[in-house]
N, CA, C and O atoms as a GROMACS GRO file, in nm:
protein
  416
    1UNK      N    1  -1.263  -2.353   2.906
    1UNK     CA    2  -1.236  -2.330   2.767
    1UNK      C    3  -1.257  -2.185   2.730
    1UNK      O    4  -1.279  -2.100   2.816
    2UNK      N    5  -1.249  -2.154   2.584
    2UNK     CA    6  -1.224  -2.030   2.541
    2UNK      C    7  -1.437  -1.991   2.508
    2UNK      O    8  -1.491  -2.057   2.419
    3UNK      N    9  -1.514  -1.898   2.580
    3UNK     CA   10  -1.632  -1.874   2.556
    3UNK      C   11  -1.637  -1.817   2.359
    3UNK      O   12  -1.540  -1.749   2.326
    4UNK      N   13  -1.698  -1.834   2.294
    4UNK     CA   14  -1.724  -1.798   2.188
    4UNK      C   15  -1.703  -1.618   2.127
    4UNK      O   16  -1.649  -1.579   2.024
    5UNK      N   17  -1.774  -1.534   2.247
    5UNK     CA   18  -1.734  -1.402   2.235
    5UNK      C   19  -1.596  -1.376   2.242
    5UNK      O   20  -1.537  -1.304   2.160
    6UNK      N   21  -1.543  -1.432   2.335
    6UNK     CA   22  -1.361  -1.390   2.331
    6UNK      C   23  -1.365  -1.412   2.184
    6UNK      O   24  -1.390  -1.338   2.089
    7UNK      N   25  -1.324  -1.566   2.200
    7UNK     CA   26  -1.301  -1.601   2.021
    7UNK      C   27  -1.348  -1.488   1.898
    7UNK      O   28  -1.266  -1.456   1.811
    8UNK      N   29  -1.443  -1.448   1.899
    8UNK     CA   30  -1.520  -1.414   1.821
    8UNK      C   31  -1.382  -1.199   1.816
    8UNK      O   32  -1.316  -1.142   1.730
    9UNK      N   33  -1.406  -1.181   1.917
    9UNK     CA   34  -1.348  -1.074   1.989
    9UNK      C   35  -1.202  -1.052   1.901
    9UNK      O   36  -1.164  -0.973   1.814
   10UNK      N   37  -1.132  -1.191   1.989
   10UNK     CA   38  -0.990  -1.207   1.898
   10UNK      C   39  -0.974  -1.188   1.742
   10UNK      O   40  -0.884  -1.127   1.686
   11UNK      N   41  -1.056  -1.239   1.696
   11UNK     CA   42  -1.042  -1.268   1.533
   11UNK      C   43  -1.087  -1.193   1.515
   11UNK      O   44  -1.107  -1.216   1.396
   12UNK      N   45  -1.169  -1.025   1.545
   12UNK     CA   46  -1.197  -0.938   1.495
   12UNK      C   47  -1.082  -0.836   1.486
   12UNK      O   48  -1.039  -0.760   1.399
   13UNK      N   49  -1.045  -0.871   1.635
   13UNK     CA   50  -0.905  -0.725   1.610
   13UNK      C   51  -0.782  -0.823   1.543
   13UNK      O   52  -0.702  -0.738   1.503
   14UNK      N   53  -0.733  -0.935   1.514
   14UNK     CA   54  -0.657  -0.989   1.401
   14UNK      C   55  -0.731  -0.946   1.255
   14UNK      O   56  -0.651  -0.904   1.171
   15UNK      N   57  -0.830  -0.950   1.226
   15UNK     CA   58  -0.885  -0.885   1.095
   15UNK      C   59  -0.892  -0.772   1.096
   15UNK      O   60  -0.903  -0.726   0.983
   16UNK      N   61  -0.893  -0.725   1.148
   16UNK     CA   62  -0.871  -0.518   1.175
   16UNK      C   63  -0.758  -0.498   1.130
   16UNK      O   64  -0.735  -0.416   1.041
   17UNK      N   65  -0.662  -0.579   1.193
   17UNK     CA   66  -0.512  -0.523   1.169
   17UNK      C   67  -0.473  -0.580   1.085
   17UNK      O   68  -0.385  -0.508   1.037
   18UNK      N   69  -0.480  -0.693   1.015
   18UNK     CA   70  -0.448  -0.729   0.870
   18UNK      C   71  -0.524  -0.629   0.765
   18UNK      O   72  -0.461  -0.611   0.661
   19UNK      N   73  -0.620  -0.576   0.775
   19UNK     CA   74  -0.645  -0.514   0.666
   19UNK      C   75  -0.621  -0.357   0.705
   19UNK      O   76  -0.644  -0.271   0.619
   20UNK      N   77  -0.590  -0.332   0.792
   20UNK     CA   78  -0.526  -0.181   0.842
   20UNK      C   79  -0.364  -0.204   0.746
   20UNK      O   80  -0.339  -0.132   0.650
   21UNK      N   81  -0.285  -0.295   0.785
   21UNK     CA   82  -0.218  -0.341   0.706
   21UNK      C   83  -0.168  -0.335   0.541
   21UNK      O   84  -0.064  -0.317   0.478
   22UNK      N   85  -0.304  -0.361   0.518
   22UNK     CA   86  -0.321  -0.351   0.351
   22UNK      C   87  -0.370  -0.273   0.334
   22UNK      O   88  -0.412  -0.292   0.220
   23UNK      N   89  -0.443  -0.080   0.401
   23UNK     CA   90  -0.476  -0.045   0.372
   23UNK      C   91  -0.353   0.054   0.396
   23UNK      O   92  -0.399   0.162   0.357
   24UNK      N   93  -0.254   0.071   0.427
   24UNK     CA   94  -0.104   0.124   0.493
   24UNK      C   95  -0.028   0.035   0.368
   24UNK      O   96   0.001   0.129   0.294
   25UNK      N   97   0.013  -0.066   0.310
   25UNK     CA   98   0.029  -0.088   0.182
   25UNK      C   99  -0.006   0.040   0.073
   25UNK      O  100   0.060   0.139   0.041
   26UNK      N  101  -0.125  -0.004   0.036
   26UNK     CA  102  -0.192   0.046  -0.078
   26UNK      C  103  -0.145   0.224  -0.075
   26UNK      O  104  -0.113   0.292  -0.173
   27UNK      N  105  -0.152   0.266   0.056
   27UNK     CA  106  -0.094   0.422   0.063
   27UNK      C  107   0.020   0.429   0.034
   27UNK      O  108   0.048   0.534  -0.024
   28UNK      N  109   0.089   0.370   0.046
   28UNK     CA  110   0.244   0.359   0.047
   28UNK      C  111   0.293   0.329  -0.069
   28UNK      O  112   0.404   0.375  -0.098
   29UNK      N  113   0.200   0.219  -0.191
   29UNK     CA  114   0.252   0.228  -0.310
   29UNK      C  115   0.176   0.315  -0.387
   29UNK      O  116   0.193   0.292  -0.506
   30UNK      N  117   0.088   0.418  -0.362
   30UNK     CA  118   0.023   0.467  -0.444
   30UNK      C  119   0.112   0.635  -0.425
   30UNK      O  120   0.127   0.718  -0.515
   31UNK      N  121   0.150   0.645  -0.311
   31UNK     CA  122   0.280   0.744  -0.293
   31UNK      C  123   0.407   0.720  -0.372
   31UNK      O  124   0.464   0.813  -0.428
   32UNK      N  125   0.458   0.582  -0.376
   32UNK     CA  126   0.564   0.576  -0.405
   32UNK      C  127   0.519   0.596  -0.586
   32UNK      O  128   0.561   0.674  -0.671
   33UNK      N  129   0.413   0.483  -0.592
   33UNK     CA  130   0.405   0.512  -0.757
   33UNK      C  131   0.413   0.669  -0.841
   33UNK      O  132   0.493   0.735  -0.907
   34UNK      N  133   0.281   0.675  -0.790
   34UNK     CA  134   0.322   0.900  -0.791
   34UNK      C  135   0.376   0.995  -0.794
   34UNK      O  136   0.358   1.092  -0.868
   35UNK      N  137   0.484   0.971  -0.675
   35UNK     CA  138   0.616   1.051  -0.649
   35UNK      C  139   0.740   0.984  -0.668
   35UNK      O  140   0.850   1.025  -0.705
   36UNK      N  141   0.706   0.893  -0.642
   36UNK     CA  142   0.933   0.832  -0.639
   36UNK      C  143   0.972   0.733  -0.799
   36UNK      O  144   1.078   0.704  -0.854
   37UNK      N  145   0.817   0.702  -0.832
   37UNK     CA  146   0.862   0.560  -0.967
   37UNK      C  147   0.937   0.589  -1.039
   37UNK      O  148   1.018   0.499  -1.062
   38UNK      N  149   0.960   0.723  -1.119
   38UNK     CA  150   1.050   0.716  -1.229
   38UNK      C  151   1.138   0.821  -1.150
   38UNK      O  152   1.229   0.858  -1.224
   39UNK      N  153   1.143   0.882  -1.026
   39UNK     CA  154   1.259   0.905  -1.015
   39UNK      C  155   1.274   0.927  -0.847
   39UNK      O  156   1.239   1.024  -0.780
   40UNK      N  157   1.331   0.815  -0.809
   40UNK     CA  158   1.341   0.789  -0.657
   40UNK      C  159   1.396   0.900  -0.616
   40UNK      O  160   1.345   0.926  -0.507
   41UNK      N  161   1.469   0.973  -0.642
   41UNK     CA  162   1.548   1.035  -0.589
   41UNK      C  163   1.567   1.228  -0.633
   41UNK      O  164   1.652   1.314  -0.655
   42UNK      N  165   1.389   1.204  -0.619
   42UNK     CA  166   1.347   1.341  -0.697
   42UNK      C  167   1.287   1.451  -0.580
   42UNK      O  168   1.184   1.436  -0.514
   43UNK      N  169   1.369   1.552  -0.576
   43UNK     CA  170   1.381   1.641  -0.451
   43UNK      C  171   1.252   1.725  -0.421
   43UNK      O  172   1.218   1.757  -0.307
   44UNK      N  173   1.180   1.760  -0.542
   44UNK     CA  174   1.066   1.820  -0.496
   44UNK      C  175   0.985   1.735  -0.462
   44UNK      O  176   0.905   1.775  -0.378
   45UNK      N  177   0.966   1.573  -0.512
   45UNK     CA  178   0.881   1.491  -0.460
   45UNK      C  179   0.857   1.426  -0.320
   45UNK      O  180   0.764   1.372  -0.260
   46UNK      N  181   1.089   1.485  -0.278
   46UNK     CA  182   1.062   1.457  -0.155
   46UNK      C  183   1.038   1.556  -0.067
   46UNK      O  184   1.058   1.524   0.050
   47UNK      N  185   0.992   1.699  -0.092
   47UNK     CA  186   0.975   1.785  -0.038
   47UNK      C  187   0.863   1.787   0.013
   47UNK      O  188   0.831   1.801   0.131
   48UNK      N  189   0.761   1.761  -0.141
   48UNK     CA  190   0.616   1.731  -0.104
   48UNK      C  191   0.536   1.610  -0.010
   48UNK      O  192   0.424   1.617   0.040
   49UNK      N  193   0.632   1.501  -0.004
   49UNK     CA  194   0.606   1.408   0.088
   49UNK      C  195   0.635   1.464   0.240
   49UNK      O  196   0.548   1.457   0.327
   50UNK      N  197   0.762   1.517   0.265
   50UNK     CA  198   0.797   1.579   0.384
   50UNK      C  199   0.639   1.665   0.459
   50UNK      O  200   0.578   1.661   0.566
   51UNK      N  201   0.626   1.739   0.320
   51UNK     CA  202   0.540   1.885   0.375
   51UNK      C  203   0.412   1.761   0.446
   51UNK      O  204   0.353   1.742   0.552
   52UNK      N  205   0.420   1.714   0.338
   52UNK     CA  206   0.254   1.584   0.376
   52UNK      C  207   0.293   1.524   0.544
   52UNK      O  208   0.200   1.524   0.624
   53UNK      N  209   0.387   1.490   0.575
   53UNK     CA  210   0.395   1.400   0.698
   53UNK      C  211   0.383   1.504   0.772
   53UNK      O  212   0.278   1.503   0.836
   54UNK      N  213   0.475   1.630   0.796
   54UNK     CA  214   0.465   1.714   0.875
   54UNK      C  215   0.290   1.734   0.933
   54UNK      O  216   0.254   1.730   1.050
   55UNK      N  217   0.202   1.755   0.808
   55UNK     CA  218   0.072   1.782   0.869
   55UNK      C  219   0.025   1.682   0.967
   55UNK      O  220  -0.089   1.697   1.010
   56UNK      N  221   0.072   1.613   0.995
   56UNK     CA  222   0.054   1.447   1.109
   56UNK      C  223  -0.163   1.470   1.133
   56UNK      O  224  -0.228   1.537   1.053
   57UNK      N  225  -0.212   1.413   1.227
   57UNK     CA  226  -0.319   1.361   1.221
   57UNK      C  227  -0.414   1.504   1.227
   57UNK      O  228  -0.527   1.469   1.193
   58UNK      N  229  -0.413   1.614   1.248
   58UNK     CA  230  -0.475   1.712   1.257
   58UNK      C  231  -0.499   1.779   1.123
   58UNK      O  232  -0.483   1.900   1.108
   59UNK      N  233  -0.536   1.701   1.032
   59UNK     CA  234  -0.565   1.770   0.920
   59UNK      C  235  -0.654   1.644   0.852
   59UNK      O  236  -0.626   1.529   0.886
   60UNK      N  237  -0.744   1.663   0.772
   60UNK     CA  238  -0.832   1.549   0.671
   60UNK      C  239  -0.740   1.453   0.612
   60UNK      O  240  -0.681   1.500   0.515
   61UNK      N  241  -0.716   1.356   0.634
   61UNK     CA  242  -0.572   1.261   0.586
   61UNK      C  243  -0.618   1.224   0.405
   61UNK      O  244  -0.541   1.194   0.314
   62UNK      N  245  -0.758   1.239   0.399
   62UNK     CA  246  -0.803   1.195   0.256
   62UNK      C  247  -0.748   1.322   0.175
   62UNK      O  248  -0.644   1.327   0.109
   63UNK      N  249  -0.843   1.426   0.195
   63UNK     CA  250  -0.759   1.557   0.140
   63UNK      C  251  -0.633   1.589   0.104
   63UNK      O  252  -0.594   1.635  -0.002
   64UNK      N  253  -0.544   1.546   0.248
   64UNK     CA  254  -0.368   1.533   0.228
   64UNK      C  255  -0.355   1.472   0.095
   64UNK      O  256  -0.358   1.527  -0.016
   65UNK      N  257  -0.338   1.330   0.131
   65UNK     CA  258  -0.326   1.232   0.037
   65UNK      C  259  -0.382   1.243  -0.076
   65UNK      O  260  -0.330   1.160  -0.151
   66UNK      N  261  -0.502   1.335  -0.156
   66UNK     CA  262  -0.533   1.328  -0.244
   66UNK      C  263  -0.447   1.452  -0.295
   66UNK      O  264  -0.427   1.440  -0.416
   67UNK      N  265  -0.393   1.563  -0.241
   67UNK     CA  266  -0.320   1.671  -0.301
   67UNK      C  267  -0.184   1.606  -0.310
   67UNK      O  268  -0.111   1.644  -0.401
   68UNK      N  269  -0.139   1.511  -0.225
   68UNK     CA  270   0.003   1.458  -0.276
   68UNK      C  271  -0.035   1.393  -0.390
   68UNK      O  272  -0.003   1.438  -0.500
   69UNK      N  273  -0.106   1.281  -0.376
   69UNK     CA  274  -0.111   1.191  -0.526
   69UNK      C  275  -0.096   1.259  -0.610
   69UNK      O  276  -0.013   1.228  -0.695
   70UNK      N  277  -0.171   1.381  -0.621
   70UNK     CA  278  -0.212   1.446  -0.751
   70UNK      C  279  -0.352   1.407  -0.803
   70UNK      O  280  -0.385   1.474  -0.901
   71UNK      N  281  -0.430   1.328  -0.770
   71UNK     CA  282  -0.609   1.297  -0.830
   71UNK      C  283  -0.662   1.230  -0.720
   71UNK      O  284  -0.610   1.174  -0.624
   72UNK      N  285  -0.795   1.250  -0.764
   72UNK     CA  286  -0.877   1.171  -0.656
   72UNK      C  287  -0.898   1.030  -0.678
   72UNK      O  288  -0.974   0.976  -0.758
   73UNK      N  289  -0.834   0.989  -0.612
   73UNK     CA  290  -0.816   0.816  -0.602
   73UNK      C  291  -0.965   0.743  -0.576
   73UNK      O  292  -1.035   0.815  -0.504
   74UNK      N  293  -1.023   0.633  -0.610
   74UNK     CA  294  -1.134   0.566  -0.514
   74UNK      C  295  -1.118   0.427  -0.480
   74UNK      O  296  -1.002   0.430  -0.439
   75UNK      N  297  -1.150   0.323  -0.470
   75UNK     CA  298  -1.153   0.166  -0.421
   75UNK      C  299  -1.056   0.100  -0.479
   75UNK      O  300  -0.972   0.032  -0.420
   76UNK      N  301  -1.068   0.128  -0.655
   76UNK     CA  302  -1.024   0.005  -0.770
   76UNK      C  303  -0.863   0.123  -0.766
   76UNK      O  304  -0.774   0.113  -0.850
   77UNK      N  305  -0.862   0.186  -0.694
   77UNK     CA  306  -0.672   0.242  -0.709
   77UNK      C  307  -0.615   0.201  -0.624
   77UNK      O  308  -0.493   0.192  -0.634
   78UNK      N  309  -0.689   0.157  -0.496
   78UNK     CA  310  -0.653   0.127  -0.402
   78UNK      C  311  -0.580  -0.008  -0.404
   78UNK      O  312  -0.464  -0.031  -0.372
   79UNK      N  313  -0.682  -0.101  -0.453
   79UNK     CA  314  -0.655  -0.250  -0.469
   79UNK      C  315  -0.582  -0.243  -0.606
   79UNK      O  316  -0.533  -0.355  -0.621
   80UNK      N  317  -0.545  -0.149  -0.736
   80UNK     CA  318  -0.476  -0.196  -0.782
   80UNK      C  319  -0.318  -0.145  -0.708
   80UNK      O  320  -0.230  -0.230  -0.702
   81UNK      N  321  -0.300  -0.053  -0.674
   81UNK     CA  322  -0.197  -0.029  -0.590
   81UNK      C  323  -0.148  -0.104  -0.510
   81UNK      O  324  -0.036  -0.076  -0.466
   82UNK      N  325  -0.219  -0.227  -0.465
   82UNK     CA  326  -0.174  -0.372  -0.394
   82UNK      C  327  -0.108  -0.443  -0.498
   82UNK      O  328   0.014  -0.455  -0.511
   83UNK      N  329  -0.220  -0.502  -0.592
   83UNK     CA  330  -0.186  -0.587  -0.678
   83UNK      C  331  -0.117  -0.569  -0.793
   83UNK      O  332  -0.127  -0.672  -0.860
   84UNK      N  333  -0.022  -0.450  -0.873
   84UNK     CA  334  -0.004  -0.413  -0.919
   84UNK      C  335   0.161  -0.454  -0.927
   84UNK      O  336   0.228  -0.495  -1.022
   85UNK      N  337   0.194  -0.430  -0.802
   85UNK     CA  338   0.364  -0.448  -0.787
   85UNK      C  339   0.373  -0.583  -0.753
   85UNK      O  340   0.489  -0.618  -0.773
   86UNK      N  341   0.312  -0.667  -0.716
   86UNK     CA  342   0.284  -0.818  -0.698
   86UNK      C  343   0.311  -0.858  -0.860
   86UNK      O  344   0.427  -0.893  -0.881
   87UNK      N  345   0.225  -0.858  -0.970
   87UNK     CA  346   0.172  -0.880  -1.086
   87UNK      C  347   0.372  -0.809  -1.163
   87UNK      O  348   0.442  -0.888  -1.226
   88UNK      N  349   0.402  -0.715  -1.146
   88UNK     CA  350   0.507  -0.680  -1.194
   88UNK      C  351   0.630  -0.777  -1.170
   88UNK      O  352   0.705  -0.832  -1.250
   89UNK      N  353   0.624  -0.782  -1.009
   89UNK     CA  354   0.751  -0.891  -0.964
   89UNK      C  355   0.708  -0.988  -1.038
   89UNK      O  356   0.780  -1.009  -1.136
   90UNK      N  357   0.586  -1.078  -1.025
   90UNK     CA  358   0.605  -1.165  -1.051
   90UNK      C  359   0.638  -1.216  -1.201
   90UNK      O  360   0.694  -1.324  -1.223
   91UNK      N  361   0.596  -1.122  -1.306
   91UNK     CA  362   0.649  -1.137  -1.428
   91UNK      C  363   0.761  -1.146  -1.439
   91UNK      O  364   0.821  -1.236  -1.496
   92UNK      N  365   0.813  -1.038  -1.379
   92UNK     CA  366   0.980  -1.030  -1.370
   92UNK      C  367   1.038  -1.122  -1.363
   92UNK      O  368   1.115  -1.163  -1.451
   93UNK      N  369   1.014  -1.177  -1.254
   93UNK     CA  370   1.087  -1.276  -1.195
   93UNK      C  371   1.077  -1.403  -1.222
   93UNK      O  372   1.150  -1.498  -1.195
   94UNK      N  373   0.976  -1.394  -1.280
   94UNK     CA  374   0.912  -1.562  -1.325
   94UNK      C  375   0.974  -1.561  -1.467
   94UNK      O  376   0.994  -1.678  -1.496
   95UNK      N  377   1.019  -1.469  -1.581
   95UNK     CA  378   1.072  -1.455  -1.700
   95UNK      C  379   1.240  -1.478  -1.705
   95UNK      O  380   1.313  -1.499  -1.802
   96UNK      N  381   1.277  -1.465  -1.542
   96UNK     CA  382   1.411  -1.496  -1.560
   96UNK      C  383   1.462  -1.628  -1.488
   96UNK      O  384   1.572  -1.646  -1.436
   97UNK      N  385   1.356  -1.716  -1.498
   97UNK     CA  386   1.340  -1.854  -1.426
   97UNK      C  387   1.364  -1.940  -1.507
   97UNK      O  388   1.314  -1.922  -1.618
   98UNK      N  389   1.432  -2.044  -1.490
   98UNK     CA  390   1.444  -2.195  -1.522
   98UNK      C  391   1.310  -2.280  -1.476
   98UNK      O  392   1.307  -2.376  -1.399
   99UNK      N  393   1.220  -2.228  -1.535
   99UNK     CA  394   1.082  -2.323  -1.458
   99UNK      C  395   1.081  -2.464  -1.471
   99UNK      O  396   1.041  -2.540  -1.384
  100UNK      N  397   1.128  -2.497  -1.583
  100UNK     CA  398   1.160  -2.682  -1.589
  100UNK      C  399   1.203  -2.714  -1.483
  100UNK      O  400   1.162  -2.824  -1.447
  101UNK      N  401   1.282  -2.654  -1.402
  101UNK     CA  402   1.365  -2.719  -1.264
  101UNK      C  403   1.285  -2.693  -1.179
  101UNK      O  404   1.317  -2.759  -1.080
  102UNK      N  405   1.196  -2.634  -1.158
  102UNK     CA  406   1.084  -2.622  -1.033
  102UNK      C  407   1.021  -2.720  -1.000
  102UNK      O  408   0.978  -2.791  -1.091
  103UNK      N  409   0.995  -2.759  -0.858
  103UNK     CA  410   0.904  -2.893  -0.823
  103UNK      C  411   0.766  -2.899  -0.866
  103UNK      O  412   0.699  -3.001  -0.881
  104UNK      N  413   0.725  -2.749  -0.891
  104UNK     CA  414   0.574  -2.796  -0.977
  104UNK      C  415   0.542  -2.817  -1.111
  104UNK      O  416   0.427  -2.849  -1.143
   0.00000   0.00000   0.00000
């Protein structure tokens, strides 16, 4: 059978990478919110994202990321930057529903 440490082993690096996951989320909408929300298709924003990737891992990635955002971010930006675009769809989408016809 499977000894307890494996087990134990496995489900640590599956929880590593689910929340590596959501922590690669939360960057990603807190970029997009910042730079692209009201205007996707805004050239200095994509300049400044460019300049940001270019610096790749040899530079303080917090530092980066806090001169792109524009402020110093901490925990509760993080997690609302998850839950935030969740909470939006789902208004959205739930306002243009026939909910009477739903099985619940």
């Amino acid at each position: 059978g499977i000894n307890a440490e494996y087990g134990k082993q496995w489900y640590q690096r599956r929880v590593r990478g689910y929340y590596s996951y959501l922590w690669s989320q939360s960057i990603a909408n807190l970029i997009f919110y910042n730079l692209f929300h009201d205007d996707p298709f805004n050239e200095r924003a994509g300049e400044k994202l460019k300049e940001f990737l270019k610096r790749g891992s040899g530079t303080n990635f917090r530092k980066s990321l806090v001169e792109l955002v524009g402020y110093e971010f901490g925990e509760e930006d993080m997690i609302a930057a998850l839950v935030e675009p969740i909470r939006v769809f789902n208004n959205s989408y739930l306002d243009q529903q026939d909910i009477s016809k739903k099985w619940w």
